[in-house]
ZADO-1210 file (C-alpha; in nm, 4 decimals, padded with zeros to 6 digits):
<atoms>
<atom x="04.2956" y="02.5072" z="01.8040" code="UNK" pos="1"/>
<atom x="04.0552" y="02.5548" z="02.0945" code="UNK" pos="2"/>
<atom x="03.7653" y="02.2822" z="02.1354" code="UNK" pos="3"/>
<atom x="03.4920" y="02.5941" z="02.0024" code="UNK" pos="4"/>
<atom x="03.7014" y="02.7128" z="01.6808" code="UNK" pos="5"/>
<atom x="03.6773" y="02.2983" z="01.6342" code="UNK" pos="6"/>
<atom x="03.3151" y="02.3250" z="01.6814" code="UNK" pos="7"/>
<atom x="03.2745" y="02.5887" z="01.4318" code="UNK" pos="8"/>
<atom x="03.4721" y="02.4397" z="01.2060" code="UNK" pos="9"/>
<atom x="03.2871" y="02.1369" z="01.1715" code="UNK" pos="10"/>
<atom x="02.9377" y="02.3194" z="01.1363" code="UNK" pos="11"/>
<atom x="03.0774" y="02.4915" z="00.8669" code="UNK" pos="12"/>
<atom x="03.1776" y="02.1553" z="00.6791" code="UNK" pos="13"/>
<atom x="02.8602" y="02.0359" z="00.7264" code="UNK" pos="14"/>
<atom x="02.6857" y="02.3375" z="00.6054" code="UNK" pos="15"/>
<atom x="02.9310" y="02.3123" z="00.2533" code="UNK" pos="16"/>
<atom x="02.8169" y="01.9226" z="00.2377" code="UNK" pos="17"/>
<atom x="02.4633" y="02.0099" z="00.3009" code="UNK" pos="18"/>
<atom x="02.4572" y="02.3164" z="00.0549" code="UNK" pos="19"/>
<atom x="02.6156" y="02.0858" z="-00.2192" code="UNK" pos="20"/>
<atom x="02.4064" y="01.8224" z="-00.1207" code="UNK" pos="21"/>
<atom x="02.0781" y="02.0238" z="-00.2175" code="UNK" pos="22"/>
<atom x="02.2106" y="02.1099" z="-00.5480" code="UNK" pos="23"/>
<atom x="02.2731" y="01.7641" z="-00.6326" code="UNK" pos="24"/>
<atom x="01.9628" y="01.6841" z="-00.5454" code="UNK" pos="25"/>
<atom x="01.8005" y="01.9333" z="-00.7522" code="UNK" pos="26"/>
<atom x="02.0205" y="01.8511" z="-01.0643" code="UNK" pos="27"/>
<atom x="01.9065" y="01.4634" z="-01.0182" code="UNK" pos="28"/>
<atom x="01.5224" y="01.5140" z="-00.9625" code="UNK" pos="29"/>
<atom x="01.5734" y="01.7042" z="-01.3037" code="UNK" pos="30"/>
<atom x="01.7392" y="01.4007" z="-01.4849" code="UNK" pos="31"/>
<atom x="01.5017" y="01.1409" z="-01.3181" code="UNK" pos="32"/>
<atom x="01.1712" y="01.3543" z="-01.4292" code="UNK" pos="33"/>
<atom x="01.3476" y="01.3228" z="-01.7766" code="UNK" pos="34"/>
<atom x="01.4417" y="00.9577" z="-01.7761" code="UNK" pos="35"/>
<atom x="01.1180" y="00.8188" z="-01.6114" code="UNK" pos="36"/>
<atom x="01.3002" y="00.7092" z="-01.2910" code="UNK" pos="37"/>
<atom x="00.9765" y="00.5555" z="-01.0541" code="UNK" pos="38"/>
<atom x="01.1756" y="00.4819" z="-00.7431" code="UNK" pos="39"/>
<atom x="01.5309" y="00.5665" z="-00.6030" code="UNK" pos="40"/>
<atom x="01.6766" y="00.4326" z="-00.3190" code="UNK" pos="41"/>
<atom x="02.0863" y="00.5199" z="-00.2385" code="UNK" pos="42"/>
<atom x="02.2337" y="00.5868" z="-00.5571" code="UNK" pos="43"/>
<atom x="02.0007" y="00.4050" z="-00.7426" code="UNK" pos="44"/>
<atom x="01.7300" y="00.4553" z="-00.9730" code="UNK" pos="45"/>
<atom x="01.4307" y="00.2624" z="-01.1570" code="UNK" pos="46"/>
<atom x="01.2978" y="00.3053" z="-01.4466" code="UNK" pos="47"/>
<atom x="01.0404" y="00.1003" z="-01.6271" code="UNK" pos="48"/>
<atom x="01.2997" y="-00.0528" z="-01.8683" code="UNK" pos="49"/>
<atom x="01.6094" y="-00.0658" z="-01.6120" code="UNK" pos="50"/>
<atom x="01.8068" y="00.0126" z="-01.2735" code="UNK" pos="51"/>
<atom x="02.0532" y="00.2407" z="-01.2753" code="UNK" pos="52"/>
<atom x="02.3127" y="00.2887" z="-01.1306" code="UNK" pos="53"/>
<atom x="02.5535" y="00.6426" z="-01.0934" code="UNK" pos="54"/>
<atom x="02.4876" y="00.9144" z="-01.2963" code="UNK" pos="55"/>
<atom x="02.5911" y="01.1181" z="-01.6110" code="UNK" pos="56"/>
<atom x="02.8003" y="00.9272" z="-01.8847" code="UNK" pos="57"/>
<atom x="02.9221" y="00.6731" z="-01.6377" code="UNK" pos="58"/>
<atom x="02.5330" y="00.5297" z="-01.5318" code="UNK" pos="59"/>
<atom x="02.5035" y="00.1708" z="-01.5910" code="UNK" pos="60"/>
<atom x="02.1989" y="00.0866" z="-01.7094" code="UNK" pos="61"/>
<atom x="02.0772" y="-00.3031" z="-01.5692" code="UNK" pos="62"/>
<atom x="01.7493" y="-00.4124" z="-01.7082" code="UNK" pos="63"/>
<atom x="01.4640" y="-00.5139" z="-01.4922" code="UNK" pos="64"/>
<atom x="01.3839" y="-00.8685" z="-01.6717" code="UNK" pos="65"/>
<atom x="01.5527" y="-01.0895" z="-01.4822" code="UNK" pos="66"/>
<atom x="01.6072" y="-00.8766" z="-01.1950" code="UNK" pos="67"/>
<atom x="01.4220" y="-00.9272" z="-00.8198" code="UNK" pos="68"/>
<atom x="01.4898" y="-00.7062" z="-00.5215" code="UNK" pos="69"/>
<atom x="01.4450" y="-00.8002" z="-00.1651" code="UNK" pos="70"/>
<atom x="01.4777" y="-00.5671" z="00.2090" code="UNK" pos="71"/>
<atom x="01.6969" y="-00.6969" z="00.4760" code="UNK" pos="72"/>
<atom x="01.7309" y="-00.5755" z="00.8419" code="UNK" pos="73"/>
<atom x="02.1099" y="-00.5934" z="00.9896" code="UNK" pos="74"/>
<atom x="02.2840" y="-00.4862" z="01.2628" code="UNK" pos="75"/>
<atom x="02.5945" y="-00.3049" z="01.1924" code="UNK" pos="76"/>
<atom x="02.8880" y="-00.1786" z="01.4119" code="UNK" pos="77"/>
<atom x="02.9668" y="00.1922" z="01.3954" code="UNK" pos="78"/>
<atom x="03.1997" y="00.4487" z="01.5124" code="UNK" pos="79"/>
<atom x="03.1212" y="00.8189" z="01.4923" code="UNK" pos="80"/>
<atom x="03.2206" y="01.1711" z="01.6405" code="UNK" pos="81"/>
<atom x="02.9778" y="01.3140" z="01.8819" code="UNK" pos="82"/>
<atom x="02.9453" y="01.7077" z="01.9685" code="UNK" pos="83"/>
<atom x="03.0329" y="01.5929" z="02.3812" code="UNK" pos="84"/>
<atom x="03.3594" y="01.4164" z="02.2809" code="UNK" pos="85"/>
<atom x="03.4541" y="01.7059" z="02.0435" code="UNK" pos="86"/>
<atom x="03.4497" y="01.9638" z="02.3690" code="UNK" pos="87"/>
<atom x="03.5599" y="01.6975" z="02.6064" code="UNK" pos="88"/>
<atom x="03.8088" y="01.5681" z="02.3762" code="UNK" pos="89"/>
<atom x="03.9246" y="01.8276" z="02.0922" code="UNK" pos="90"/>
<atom x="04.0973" y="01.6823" z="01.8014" code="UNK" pos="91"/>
<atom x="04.1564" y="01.3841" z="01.9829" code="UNK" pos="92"/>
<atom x="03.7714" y="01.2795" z="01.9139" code="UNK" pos="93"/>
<atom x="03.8993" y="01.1867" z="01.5592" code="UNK" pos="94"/>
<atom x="04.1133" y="00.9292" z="01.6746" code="UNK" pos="95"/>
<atom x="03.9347" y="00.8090" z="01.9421" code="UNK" pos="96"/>
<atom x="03.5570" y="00.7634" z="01.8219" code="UNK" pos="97"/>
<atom x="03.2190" y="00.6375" z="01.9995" code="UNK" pos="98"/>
<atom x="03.1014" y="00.3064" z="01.8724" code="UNK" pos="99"/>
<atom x="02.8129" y="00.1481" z="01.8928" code="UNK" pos="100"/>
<atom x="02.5502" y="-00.0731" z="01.6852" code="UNK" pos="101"/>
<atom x="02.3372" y="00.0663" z="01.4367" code="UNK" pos="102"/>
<atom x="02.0135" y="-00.0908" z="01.2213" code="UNK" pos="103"/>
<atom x="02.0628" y="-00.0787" z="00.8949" code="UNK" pos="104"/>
<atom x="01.7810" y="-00.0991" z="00.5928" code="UNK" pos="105"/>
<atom x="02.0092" y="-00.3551" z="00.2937" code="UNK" pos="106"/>
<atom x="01.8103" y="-00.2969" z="-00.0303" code="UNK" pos="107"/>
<atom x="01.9808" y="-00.6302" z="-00.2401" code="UNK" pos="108"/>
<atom x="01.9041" y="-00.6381" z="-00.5865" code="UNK" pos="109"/>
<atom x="01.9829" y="-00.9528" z="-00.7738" code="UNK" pos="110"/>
<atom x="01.9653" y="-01.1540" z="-01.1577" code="UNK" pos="111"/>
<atom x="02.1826" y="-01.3170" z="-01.4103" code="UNK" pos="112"/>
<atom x="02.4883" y="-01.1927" z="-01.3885" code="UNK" pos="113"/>
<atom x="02.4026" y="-00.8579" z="-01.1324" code="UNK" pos="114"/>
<atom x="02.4458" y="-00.8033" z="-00.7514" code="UNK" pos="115"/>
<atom x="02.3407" y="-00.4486" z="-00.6273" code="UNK" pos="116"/>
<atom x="02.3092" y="-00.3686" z="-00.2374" code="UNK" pos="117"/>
<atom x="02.2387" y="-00.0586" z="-00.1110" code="UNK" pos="118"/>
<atom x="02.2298" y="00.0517" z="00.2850" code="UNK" pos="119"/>
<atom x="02.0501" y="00.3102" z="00.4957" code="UNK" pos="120"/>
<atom x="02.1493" y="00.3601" z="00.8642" code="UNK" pos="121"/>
<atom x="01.7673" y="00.3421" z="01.0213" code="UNK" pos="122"/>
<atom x="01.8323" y="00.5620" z="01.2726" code="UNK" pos="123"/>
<atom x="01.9869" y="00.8561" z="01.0604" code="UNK" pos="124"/>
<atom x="01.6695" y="00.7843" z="00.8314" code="UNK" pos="125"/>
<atom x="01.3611" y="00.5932" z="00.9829" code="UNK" pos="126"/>
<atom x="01.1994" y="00.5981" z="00.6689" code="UNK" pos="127"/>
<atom x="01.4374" y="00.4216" z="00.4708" code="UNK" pos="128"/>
<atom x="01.3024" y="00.0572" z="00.5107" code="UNK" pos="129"/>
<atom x="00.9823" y="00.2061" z="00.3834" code="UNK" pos="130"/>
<atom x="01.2002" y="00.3677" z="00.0810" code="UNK" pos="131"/>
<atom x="01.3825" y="00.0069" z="00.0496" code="UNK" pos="132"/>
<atom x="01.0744" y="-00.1836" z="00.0824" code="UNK" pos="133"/>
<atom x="00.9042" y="00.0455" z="-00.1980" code="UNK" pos="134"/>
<atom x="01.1699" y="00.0293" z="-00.4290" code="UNK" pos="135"/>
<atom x="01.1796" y="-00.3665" z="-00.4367" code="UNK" pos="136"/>
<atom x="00.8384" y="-00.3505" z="-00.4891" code="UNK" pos="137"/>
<atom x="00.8361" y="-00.1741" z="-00.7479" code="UNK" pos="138"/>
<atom x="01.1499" y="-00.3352" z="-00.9401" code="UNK" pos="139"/>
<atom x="00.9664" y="-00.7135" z="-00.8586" code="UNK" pos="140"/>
<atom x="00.5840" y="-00.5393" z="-00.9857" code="UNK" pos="141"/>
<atom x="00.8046" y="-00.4690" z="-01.3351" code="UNK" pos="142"/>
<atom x="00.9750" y="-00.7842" z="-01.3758" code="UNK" pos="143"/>
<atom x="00.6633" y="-01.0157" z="-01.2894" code="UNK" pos="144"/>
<atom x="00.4672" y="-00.7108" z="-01.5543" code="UNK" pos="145"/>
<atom x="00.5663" y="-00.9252" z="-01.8938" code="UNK" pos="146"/>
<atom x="00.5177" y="-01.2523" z="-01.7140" code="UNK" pos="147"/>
<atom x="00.1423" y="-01.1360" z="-01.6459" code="UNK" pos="148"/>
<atom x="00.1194" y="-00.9725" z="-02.0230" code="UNK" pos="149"/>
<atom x="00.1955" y="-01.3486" z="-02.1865" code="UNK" pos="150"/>
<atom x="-00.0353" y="-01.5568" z="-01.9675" code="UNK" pos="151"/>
<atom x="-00.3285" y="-01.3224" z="-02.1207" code="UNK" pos="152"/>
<atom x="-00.3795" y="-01.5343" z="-02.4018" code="UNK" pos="153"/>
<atom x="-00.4865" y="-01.8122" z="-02.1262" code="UNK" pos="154"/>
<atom x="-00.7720" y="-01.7841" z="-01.9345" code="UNK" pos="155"/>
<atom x="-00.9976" y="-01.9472" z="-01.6446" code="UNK" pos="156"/>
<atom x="-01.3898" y="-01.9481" z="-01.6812" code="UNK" pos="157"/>
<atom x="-01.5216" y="-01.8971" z="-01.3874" code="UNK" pos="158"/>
<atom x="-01.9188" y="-01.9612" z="-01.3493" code="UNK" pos="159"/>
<atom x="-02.0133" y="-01.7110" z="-01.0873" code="UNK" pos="160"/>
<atom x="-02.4107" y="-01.7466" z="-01.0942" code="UNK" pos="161"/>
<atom x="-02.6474" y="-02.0087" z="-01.2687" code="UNK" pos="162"/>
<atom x="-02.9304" y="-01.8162" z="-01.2910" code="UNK" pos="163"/>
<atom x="-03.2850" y="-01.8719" z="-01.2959" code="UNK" pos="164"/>
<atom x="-03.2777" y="-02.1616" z="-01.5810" code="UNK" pos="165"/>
<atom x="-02.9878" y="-02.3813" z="-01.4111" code="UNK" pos="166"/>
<atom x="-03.1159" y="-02.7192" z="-01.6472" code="UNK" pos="167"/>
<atom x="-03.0025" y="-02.5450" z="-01.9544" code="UNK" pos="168"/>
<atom x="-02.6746" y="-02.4087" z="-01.7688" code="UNK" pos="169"/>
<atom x="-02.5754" y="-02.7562" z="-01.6831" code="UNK" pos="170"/>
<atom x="-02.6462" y="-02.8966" z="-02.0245" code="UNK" pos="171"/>
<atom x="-02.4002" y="-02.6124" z="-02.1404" code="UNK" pos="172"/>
<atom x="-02.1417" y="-02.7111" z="-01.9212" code="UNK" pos="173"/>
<atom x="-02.2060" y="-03.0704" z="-02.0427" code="UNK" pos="174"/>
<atom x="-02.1067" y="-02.9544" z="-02.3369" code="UNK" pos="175"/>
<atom x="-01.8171" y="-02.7351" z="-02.2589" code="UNK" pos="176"/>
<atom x="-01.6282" y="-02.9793" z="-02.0087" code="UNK" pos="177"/>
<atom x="-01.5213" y="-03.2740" z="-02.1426" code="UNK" pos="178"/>
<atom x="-01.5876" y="-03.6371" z="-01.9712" code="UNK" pos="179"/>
<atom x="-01.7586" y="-03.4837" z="-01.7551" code="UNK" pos="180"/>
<atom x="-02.1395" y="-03.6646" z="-01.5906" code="UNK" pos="181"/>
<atom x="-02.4412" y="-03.5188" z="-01.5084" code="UNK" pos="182"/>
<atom x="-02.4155" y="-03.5333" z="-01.1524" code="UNK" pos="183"/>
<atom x="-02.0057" y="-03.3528" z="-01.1565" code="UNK" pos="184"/>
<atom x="-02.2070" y="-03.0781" z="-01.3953" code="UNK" pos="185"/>
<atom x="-02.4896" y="-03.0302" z="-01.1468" code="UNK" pos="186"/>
<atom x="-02.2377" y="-03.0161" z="-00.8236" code="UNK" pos="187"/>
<atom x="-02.0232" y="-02.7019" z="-01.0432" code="UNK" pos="188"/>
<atom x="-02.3653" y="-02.5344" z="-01.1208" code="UNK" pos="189"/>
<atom x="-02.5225" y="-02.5335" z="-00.7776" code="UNK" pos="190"/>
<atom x="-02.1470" y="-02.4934" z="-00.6389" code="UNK" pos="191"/>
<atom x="-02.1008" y="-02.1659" z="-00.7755" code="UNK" pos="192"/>
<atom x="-01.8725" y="-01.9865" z="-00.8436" code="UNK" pos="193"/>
<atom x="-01.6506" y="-02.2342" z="-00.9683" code="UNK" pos="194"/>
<atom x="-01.3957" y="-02.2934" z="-01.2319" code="UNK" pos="195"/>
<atom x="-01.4872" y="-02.4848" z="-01.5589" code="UNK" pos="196"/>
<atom x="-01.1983" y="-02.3977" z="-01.7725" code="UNK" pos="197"/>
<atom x="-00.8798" y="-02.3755" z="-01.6477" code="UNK" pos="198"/>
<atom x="-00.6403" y="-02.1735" z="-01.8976" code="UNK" pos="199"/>
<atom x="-00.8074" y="-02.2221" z="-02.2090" code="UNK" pos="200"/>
<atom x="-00.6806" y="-02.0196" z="-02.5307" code="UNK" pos="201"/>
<atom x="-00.8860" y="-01.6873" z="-02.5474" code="UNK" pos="202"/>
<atom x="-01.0669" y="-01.7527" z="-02.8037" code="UNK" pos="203"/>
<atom x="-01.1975" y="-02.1490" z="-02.6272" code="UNK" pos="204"/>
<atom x="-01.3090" y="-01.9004" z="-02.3193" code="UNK" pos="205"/>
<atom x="-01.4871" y="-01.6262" z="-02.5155" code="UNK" pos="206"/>
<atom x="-01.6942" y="-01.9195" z="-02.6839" code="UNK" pos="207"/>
<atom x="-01.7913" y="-02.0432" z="-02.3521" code="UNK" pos="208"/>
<atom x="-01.8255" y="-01.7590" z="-02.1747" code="UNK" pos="209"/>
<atom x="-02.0982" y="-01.6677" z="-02.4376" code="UNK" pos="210"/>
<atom x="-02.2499" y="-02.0192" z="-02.4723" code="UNK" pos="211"/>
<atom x="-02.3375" y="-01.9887" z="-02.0606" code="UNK" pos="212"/>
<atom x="-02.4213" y="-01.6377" z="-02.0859" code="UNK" pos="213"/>
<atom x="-02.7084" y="-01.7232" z="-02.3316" code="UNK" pos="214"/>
<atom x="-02.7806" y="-02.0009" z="-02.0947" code="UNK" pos="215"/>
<atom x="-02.8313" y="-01.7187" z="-01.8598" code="UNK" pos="216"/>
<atom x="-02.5524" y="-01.7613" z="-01.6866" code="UNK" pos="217"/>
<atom x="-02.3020" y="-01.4850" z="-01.4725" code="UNK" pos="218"/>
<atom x="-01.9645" y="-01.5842" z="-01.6106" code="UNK" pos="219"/>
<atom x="-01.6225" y="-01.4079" z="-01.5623" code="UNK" pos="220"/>
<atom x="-01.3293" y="-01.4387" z="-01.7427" code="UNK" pos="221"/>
<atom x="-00.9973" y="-01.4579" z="-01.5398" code="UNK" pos="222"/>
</atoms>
């Protein structure tokens, strides 16, 4: 087989892969609009409730709690096939491939019991640290989501502004604060904005958020 019927040949395989390629990608944007997937990085896919991983009946389904992600840069050795060594070389460029180093974009997903890594060569795809990096975010904004939901109960009052009437503020806070003199109360009222309560139940803050504000007080829950 002459070096250009080898040439041919291989365009045409790549064609077939890229052709196929498309459809797949077509068929799985489909399923991810219908499954909610928010981020995909090689082969795998997040949802709100889980990361998964393959498609069709054989997807296994990990679920975020638990689960953090983190983006690692490597270097990695390579050997390919190059266009020059297929008409210098023929079928012998097979055998005898060019190698050479290669950064690579290592999406590592990890929790009880899971291990997931995923790789992008950086120079086929310079975006895929960026695809990685958004991914992991993602996956680590979900798991720390709950986390954030429980600790609402719990808040910090924060006095922002005193006011025109600071006397009656720092008789309020007198009041609110515990042990606390006249001269700490003064130093958090003309110190502003400072914290008075620090993760009270909701319903503690709401009192005192209301006993300042009619004090004439700024005051922010947070």
């Amino acid at each position: 087989m002459s070096p250009w019927a080898v040439v041919v040949l291989l365009l045409a395989i790549i064609a077939g892969a890229v052709g196929v390629k498309v459809m797949r990608s077509a068929t799985l944007a489909g399923a991810d609009l219908e499954e909610g997937v928010i981020a995909v990085f090689e082969g795998l896919r997040l949802t709100r409730t889980a990361v998964v991983e393959g498609t069709g009946d054989r997807a296994l389904h990990h679920p975020v709690a638990g689960l953090s992600a983190r983006v690692e840069i490597r270097s990695a050795e390579h050997s390919r096939v190059t266009v020059p060594r297929v008409l210098l070389l023929g079928l012998l460029a097979l055998a005898v491939k060019k190698r050479g180093y290669e950064s690579e974009a290592h999406l590592v997903v990890e929790g009880p019991g899971t291990t997931l890594e995923r790789a992008v060569s950086l120079r086929r795809h310079p975006d895929g640290a960026a695809a990685a990096q958004e991914f992991a975010e993602r996956l680590n904004h979900l798991d720390a989501a709950p986390a954030r939901a429980r600790s609402r109960d719990r808040f910090d009052v924060a006095l922002l502004d005193a006011g025109a009437h600071q006397v009656e503020v720092v008789r309020a806070v007198r009041r609110l604060v515990r042990g606390i003199g006249l001269l700490d109360a003064k130093e958090l009222v003309t110190g502003t904005p400072s914290i008075l309560l620090a993760q009270v139940p909701g319903s503690q803050a709401e009192a005192a958020r209301e006993e300042l504000e009619k004090a004439g007080a700024a005051v922010e829950l947070l």
